[in-house]
N, C-alpha and C positions, 0 to 999 in steps of 0.2 A: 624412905618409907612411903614418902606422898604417891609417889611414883609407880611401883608396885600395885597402890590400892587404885587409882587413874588406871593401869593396864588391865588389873581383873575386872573394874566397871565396865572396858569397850569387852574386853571378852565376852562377859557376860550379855551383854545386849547382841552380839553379832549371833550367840548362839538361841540365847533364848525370845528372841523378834519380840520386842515391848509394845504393848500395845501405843499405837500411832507413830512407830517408828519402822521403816524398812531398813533392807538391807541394801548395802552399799552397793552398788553395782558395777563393774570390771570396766575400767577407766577402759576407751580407744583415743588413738590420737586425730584430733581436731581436721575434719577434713579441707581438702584446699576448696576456698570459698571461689563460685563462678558466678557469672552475671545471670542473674535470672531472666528467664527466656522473656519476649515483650508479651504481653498481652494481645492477643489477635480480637480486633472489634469487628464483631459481623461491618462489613461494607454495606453503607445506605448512601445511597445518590438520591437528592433530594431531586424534584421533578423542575425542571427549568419553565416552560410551557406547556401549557393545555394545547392540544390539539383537537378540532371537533370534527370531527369523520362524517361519514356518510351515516345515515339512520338513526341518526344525532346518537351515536357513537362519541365519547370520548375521552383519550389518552392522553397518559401524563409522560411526554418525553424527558429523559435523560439527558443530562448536558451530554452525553457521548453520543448519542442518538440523532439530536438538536446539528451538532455539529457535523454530524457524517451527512445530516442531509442538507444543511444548508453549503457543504463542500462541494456537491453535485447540483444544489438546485438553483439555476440564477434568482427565480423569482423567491423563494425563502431566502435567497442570501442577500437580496437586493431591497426588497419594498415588506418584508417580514420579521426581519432580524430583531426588534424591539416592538415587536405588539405583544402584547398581554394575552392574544390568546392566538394559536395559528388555522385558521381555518382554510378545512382540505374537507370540506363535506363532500369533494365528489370521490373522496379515497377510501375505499375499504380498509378494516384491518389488515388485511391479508397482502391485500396489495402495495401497502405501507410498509408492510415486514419486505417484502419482496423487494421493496427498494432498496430498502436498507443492506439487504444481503448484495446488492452490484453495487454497494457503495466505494467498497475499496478499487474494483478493476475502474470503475467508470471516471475515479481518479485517477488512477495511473494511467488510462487515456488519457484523461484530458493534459496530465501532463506533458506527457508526448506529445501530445499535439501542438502546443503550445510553445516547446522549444523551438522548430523551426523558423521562428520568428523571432527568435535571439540573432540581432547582427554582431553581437561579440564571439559566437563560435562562426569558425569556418564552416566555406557552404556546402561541404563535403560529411564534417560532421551533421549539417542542418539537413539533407538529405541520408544521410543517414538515419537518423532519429523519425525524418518522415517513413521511408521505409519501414521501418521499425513499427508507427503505430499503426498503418494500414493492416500490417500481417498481425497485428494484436488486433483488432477492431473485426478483422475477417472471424479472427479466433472465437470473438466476442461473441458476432452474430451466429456463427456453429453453436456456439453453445446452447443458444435461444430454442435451440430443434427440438430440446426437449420438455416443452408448453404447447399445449394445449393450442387452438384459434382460439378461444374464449381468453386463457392465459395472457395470449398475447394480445386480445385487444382489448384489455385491458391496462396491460403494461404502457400501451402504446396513448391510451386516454390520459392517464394517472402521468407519464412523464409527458406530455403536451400542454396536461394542465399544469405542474409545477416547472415547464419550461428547462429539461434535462435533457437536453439534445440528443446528444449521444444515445440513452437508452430510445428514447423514441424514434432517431434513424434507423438504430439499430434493428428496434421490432418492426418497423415498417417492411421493411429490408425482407426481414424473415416470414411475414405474412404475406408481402407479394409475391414473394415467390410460391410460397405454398398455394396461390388463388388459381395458377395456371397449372396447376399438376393436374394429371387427369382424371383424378378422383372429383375436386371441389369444379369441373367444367363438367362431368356428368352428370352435376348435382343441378344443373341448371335446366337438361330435360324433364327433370321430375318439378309438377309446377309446386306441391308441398315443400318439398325441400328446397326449392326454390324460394319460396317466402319467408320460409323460416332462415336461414340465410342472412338473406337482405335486411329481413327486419331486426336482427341481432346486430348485424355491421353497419349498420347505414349511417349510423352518427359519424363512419371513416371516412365520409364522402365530403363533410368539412373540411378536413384536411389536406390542404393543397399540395403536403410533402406527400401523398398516396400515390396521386394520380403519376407526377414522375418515378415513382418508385413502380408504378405498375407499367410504365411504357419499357422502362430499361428490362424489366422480366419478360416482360414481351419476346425484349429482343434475345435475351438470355434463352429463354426454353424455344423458338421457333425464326434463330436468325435468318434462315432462309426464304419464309413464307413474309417476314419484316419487312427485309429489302426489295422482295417480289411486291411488295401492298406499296413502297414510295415508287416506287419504278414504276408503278401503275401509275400515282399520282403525277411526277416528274414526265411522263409520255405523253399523259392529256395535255399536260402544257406546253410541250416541245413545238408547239407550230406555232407558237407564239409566247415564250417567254418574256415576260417584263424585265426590261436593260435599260442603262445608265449609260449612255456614252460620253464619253471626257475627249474633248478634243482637245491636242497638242499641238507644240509646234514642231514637233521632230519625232524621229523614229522613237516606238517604246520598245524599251530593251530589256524591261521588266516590270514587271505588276507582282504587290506583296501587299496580303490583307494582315492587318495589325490583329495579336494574338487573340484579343477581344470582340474584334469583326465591327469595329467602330471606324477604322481607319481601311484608307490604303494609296500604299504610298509608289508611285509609276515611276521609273528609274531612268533617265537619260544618258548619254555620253557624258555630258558635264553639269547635269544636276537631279534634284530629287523634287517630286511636288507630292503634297499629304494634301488627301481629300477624306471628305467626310461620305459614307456610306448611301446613309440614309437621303440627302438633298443633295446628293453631285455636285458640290459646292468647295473649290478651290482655297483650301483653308491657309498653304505655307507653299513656298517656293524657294525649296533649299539649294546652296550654292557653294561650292569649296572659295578658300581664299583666292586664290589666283585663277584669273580667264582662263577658261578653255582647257584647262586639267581633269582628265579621264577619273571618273569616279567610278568604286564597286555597286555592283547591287546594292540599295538599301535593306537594312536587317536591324527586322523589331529586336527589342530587347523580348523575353518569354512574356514579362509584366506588362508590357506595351508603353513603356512608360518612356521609352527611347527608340530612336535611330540612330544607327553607325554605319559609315563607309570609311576607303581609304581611296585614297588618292595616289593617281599614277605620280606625281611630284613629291609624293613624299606624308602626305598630311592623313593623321587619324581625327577623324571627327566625329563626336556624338551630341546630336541635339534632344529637344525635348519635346517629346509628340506632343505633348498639349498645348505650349507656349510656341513652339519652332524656336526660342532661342537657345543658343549655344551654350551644352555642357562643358564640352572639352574637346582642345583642339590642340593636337603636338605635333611638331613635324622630322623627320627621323634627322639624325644627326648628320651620318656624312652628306653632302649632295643633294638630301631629297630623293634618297633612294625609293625606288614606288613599292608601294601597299598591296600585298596580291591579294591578301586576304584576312577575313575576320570572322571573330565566333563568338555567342555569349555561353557563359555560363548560364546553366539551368535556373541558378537563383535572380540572374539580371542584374547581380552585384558585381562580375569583370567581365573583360573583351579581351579575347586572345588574339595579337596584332601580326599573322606573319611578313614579314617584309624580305628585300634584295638581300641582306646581311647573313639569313638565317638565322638570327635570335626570335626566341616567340618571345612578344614581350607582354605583361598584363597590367590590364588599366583597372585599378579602383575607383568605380562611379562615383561608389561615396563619398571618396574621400578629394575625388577628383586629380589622381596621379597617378605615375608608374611603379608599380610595389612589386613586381619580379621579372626576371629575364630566365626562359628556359635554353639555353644554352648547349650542343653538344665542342666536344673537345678536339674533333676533327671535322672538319669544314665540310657541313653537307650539302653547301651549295643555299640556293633562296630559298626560303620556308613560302614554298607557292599555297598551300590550302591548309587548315586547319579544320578543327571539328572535337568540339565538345561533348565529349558521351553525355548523355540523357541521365544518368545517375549523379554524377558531377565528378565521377573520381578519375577519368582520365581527361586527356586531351591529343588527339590526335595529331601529327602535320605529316603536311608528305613536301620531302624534298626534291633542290632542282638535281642531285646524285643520285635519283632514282631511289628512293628508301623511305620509309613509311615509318613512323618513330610514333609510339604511343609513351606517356607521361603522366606518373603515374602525380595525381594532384597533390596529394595528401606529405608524400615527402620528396618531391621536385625530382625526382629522377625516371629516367629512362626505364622503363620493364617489356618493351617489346621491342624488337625491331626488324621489320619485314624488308630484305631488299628485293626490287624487282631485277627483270633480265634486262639486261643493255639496249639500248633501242636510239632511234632519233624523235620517241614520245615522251613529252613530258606527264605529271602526272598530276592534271586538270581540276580531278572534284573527290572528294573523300567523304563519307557521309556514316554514320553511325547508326547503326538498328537501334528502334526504338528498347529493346531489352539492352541494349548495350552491351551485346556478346557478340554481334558481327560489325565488322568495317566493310564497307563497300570503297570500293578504290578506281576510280577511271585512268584507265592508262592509254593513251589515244584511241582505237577502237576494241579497247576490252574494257570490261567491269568483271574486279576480282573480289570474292568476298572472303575474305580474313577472318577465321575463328579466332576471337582472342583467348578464348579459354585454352583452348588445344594448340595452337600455335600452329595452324594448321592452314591451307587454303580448301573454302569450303565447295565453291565452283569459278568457272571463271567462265567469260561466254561473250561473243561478239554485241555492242554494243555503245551507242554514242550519247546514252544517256541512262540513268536509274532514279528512281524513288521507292524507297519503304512508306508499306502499308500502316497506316499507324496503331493497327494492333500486332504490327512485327509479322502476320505469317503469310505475307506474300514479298516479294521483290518485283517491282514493273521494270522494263529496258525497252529502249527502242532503239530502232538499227532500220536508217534507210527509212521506208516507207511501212516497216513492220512493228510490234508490240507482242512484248511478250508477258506474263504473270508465272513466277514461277515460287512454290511454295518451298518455304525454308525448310522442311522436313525433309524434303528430299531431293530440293534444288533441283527437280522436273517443271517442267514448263506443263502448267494445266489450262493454259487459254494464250491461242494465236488470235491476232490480228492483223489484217493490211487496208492500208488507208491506202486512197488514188495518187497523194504525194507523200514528199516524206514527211512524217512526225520529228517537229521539231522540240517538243516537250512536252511533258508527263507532269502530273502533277495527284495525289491520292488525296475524298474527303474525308473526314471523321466518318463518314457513315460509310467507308469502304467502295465509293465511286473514281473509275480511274478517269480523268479526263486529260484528254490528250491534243495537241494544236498543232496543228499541220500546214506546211509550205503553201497550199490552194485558200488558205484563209478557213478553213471547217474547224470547228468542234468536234470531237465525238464524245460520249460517256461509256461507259464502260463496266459492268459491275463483275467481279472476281466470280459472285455462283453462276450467273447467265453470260448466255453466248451473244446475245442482244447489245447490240451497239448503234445508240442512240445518235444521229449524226443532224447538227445544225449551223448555220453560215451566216455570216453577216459582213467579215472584214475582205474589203478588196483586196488584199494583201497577206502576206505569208502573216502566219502567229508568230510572234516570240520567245513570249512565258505566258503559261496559264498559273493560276493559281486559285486556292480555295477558302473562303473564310471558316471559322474554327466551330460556328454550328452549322455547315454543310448548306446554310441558306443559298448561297452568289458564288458564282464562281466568276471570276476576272478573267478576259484577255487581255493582250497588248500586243501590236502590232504594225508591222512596216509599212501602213499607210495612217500613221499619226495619228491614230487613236487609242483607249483603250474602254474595254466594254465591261459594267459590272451586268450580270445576268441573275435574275432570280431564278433558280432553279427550282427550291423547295419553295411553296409559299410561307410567311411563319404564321399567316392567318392561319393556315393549315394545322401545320405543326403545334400551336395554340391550342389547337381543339382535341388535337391527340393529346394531349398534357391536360388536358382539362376535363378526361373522360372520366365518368364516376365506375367505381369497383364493378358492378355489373353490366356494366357499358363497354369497359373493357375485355372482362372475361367473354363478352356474346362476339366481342368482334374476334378475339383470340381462338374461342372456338370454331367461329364460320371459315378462318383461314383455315384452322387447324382440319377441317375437315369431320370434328368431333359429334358437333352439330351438320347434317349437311347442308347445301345452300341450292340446292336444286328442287327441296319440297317447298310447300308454304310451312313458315314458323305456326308454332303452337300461339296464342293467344297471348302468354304470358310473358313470351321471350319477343312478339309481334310487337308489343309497347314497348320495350325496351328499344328493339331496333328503331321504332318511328320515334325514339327520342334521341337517337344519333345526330352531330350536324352532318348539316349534309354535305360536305364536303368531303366528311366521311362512309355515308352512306352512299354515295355516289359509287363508290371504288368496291362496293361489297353489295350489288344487286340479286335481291331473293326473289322470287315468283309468289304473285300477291295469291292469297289464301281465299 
């Protein structure tokens, strides 16, 4: 009964809804419980340091901000890193942000750049990596093209003053180039624009990385009218150049200016002497172990940080330019078989040893031993000449079975191998373009040049001697009493020479001068655009080697009457003053060559000062007709 009256109670309320009671609601099944999503908090970066700008500006950096620019900057990462406030008053906003945006690449330069100088990767990798950040760094300054001159010189102030190398070569780079186009040298006849100009840039003329950056444009946009303006210089002195003579006590069989043009070191039959440049002053008097044993040419290391020969008895030896004592000294195992030849690598960490046995063997400086043997599997006779490509990844030798074997560095094997034709010549001198895409080969009176890319020969042509141009796009040879230049593009001969006797050696400067030393004791110079050949005398006796130092200042004789001659060619008081020229000092002289400006009127008034503040060493070479 209870039961019943309970069922018609819920009845009743389900139908007639009681006041403050609802109705039951249609149960669903309890869903599957998830992890509620996180809460997302706006991101706030609290400000690390103040920064006080220009126009007493200033900005509250970000640790992200802080750190990308103290990544790039030596002086914020160095003498800033914990001040309480960073002052950059001479940086605008703008140009602040703009930093920030080459933050990332100017790191991954500099990383690049820095590996090279890892001695735990090979120097094959280490040039590589070099390679690598040149062609990124090229990239870098293209990119720059698109700023403004105001843009950039600003970028170029702003990274000078926080001491960011990189962006500041870089915009230097990019503004001197742009000061010789011939839009910014016509702006130099108009005396307004003129002013306005200088007086926007002239704080650039502080800057001593300018002035070299506007000599190399120079040579960039008007190489011809360049080497025409030293050759002028270089002629007024030819009747009398300033030389160093070194007396010997025996025939010189060779002269070699160390990489840096500090040294140079004169080669004997049986020994080496290192002199000092500058005071003609007999510094070492190097000597193999045993009397009267035929030594090689000496050969700087790239560094200058060594000399190596081999020894007709057997012995490899390297000492140390600074000290003259002995590195390292092995002598070959069977017999004392002789040493025909040697090579460094580009990094000046091994010496490639060919000797009588035919193994190239390679010597670790650093470590001071023999750490590989290149080896072929059928006897190729003596490994007479070797030669280290200029990139580091092969190495050359040429055998006494007539065959030319390239090697590749990186995993010890053979990838070329050129045989010549039969003959009773051996094969004397092997030499490497500076791009590292041709082999030059001396084969008694031929020089044949080897494409290595194409496996191909490129020409080949009578000859008892060669040197590469060291920007690769000529080849010199001489033959007999004659000289040739002939251009790798099309391996045509574009400049004949004949001396009275014969040319006994060639030798090319940085700055593309060929000098040449001849059987009658003459000099001559020689430049690849002109037909001018510069001819001067001194040695009573035939030349042996000429040779050149690495900034084009001296060039070296040696000679079969016991001497050898340092000769200043360029003076560097000279060249000083070229490097020293301010932005508009350069642009008027660039112009007058250029012909832009001419130099047969009188100058206008405004560009008149500028020239009468040329030195005159420089002025001298560039005479205008006074006003």
């Amino acid at each position: 009964m209870k039961r019943q009256i309970m069922l018609g109670i819920l009845l009743c309320l389900g139908v007639d809804q009681l006041v403050g009671m609802e109705p039951e609601k249609k149960r669903k099944a309890p869903p599957i419980e998830e992890e509620a999503p996180p809460i997302k908090k706006p991101k706030v970066e609290e400000p690390l340091i103040t920064a006080m700008l220009a126009d007493d500006q200033t900005m509250h950096l970000t640790q992200e901000q802080f750190n990308r620019l103290k990544a790039i900057s030596v002086t914020v990462a160095t003498t800033m890193k914990d001040a309480p406030e960073l002052p950059l008053q001479q940086i605008s906003r703008k140009d602040f942000f703009l930093i920030l945006n080459y933050s990332p690449v100017i790191e991954k330069l500099q990383n690049l750049r820095e590996s090279p100088t890892d001695l735990g990767k090979p120097y094959y990798e280490r040039f590589r990596i070099k390679q690598e950040y040149e062609q990124a760094f090229n990239q870098f300054v293209a990119n720059l093209q698109n700023h403004s001159d105001i843009d950039l010189y600003h970028l170029i102030l702003t990274s000078y003053y926080l001491n960011i190398e990189l962006l500041c070569k870089a915009s230097i780079k990019k503004f001197a180039w742009r000061a010789f186009s011939s839009e910014h040298l016509n702006q130099l006849v108009n005396q307004e624009q003129f002013k306005q100009y200088y007086q926007l840039y002239k704080q650039l003329d502080l800057l001593p990385e300018l002035s070299r950056a506007l000599v190399r444009e120079i040579k960039h946009h008007y190489p011809d009218l360049w080497y025409k303006f030293i050759m002028l210089h270089i002629k007024r002195r030819s009747k009398s150049f300033p030389k160093k003579i070194l007396n010997q006590q025996d025939e010189v069989a060779a002269v070699v200016f160390s990489p840096d043009s500090r040294f140079i070191a004169t080669g004997f039959p049986y020994s080496t002497k290192i002199w000092d440049i500058q005071t003609g002053q007999l510094l070492y008097h190097l000597e193999g172990p045993e009397e009267e044993d035929f030594i090689l040419t000496p050969l700087w290391s790239p560094n200058s940080r060594f000399i190596a020969t081999g020894t007709v008895n057997g012995f490899t030896i390297i000492w140390d330019a600074d000290t003259g004592g002995l590195v390292y000294q092995e002598e070959e195992e069977e017999n004392g078989e002789p040493v025909y030849s040697i090579s460094w690598s580009p990094d000046s960490r091994f010496l490639a040893v060919g000797s009588e046995d035919g193994i190239i063997k390679i010597v670790d400086v650093q470590t001071r031993s023999l750490v590989h043997n290149f080896e072929l599997k059928k006897d190729p006779g003596p490994a007479l000449t070797v030669s280290w490509s200029l990139d580091g990844k092969y190495l050359a030798a040429g055998y006494g079975e007539l065959i030319v074997v390239v090697w590749d560095m990186q995993t010890g094997h053979p990838v070329r191998t050129f045989p010549l034709s039969p003959g009773t010549y051996v094969i004397e001198n092997i030499s490497w373009s500076p791009n590292s895409r041709f082999l030059a080969i001396r084969h008694g009176d031929l020089v044949i040049v080897w494409d290595i890319q194409t496996n191909q020969i490129a020409t080949q042509r009578p000859a008892k001697g060669f040197a590469w141009s060291p920007d690769a796009k000529f080849l010199a040879t001489r033959f007999g009493k004659r000289a040739a230049i002939l251009d790798i593009q099309t391996w045509q001969p574009i400049k004949h020479h004949a001396e009275r006797a014969s040319i006994n050696d060639i030798a090319w400067s940085p700055e593309s001068f060929l000098a040449m030393g001849s059987e009658n004791g003459t000099v001559a110079l020689w430049k690849a655009q002109t037909k001018k050949v510069l001819q001067f005398k001194e040695h009573q006796a035939p030349i042996s080697s000429v040779s050149w130092s690495s900034d084009s200042y001296y060039l070296a004789t040696g000679s079969e009457d016991k001497t050898a001659i340092i000769w200043e060619i360029i003076s560097p008081q000279f060249m000083q003053a070229v490097y020293n020229l301010s932005l508009k000092q350069a642009q008027l002289v660039a112009a007058l060559m250029a012909g832009i400006i001419p130099s047969n009127i009188p100058l206008s008034p405004h560009l008149k000062e500028v020239y009468d503040s040329l030195p005159e060493a420089i002025k001298s070479l560039i005479v205008i007709p006074e006003g």
